[in-house]
C-alpha positions in Angstrom: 127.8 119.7 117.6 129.7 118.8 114.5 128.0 116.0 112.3 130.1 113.6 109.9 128.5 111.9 107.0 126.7 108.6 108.3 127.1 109.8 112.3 123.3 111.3 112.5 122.4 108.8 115.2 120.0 109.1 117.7 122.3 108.7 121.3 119.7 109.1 124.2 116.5 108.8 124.7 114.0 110.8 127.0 111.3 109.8 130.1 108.2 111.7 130.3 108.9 115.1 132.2 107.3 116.6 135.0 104.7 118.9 134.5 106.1 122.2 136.6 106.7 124.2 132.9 105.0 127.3 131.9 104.7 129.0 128.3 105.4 131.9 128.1 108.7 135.1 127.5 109.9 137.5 130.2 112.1 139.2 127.8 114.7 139.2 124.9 118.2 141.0 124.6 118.7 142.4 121.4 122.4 141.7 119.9 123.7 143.7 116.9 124.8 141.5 114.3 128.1 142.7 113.7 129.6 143.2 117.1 129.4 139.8 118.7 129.8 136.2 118.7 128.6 133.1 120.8 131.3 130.4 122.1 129.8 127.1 121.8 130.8 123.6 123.3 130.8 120.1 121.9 127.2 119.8 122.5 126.1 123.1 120.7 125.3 125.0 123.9 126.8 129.0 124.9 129.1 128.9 126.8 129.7 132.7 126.2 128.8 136.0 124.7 132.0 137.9 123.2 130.5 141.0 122.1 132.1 144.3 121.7 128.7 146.3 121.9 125.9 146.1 124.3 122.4 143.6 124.7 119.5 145.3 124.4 116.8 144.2 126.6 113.3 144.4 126.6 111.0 143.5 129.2 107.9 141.4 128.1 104.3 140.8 129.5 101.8 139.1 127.8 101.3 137.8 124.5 105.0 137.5 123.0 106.0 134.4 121.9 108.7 132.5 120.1 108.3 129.5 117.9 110.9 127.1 116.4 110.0 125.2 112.8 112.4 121.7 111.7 112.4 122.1 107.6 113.5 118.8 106.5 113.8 118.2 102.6 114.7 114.2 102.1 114.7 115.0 98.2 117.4 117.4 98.5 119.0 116.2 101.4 118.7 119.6 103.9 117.1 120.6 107.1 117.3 124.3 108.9 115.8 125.5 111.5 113.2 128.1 111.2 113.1 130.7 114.3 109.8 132.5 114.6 109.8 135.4 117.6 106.7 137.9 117.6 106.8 140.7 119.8 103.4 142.5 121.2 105.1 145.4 122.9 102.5 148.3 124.4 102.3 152.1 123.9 103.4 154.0 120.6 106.4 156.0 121.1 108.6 158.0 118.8 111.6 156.2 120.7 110.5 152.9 119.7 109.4 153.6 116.1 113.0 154.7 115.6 114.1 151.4 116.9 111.6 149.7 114.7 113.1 150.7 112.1 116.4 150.0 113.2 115.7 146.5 113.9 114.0 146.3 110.2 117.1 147.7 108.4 119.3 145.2 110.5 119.3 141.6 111.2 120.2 141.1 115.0 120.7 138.2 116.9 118.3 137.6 119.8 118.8 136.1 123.5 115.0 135.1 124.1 114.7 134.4 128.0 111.7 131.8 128.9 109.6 132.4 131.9 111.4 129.3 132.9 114.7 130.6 132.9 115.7 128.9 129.8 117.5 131.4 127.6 118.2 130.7 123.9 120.1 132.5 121.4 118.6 132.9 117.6 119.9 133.9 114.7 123.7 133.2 115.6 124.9 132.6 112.1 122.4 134.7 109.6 121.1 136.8 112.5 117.0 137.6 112.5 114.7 139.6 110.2 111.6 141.8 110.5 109.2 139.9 108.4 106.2 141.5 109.5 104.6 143.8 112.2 102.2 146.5 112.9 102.2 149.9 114.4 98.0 150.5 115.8 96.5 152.6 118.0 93.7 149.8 118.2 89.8 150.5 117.5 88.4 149.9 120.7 89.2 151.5 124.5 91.0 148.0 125.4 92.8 147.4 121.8 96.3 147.3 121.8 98.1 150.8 121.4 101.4 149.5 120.3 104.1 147.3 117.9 103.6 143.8 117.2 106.7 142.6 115.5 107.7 139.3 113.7 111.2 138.5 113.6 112.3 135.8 111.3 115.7 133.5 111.4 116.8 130.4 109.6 119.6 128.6 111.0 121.3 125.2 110.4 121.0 124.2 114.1 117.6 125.3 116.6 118.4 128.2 118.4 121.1 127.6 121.2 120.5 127.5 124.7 122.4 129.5 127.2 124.6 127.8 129.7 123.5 128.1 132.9 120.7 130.6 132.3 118.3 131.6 135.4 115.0 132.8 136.2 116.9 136.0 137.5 119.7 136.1 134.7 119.9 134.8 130.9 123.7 134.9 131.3 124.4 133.5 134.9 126.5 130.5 132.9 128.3 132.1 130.5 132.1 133.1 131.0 131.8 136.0 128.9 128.6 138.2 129.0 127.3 141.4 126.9 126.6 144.3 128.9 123.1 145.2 129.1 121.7 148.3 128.2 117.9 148.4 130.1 115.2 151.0 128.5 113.2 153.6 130.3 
């Protein structure tokens, strides 16, 4: 949504909700920065994916989560949105190493799909760094054997939802959607 000078008015208010949410990722799509673009309406939300490449998706279970900081500066009269996603993702693989790095040299955009169906895309403008992560083969017998990855975006709006997104599809909504390359 475009903002003029002076129209930063709050329009609606809000009742308390129900309580039928859960926490929690099912998976995110990995977009290359380059190759695509999002089509938003009036009210900031997708209303399609043009991308000439594919989305890259991977499955999540567990402890992956995604976090979204306001940074407001009334001194210098700024705010951006900063996009936090960490990814625990099991089992060391030379596969996934490779695409590790990948993602570190790049800066992709990210669909990140909710466990409520919500699906919301980061890094749209600036796309999403690796700012930290670990490769471990644990210590113990039930230690994780794997990648946990942070990815890092800062954006002038909060990452976009999806129009129409599902419990069974991200991109149900959207007249224009990537196609999706699924893992082994």
């Amino acid at each position: 949504m475009a903002y003029t000078s002076g129209q930063c008015t709050v329009s609606t208010g809000r009742k308390e909700v129900c309580k039928e949410s859960v926490g929690g990722l099912q998976g995110v799509y990995f977009l290359n920065y380059y190759t695509g673009s999002a089509t938003l309406d009036a009210n900031d939300l997708v209303t399609a994916l043009n991308t000439s490449g594919s989305a890259y998706y991977y499955e999540l279970k567990g402890n992956s989560s995604y976090t979204e900081t306001v940074n407001t500066s009334r001194d210098n009269g700024t705010t951006f949105f900063s996009q936090e996603l960490t990814l625990n993702l099991k089992k060391l693989t030379n596969e996934m190493t490779t695409q590790l790095k990948l993602m570190a040299y790049g800066r992709p955009k990210i669909v990140v799909w909710t466990l409520n169906g919500e699906a919301l895309l980061i890094g749209n403008k600036e796309g999403c760094d690796v700012t930290a992560g670990t490769i471990q083969t644990g210590g113990a017998l039930g230690d994780l054997f794997g990648y946990s990855i942070t990815f890092t975006g800062m954006e002038q709006l909060p990452g976009l939802f999806l129009s129409g997104s599902t419990v069974n599809n991200p991109f149900a909504g959207l007249t224009t959607q990537p196609s999706i390359v699924y893992g082994s």
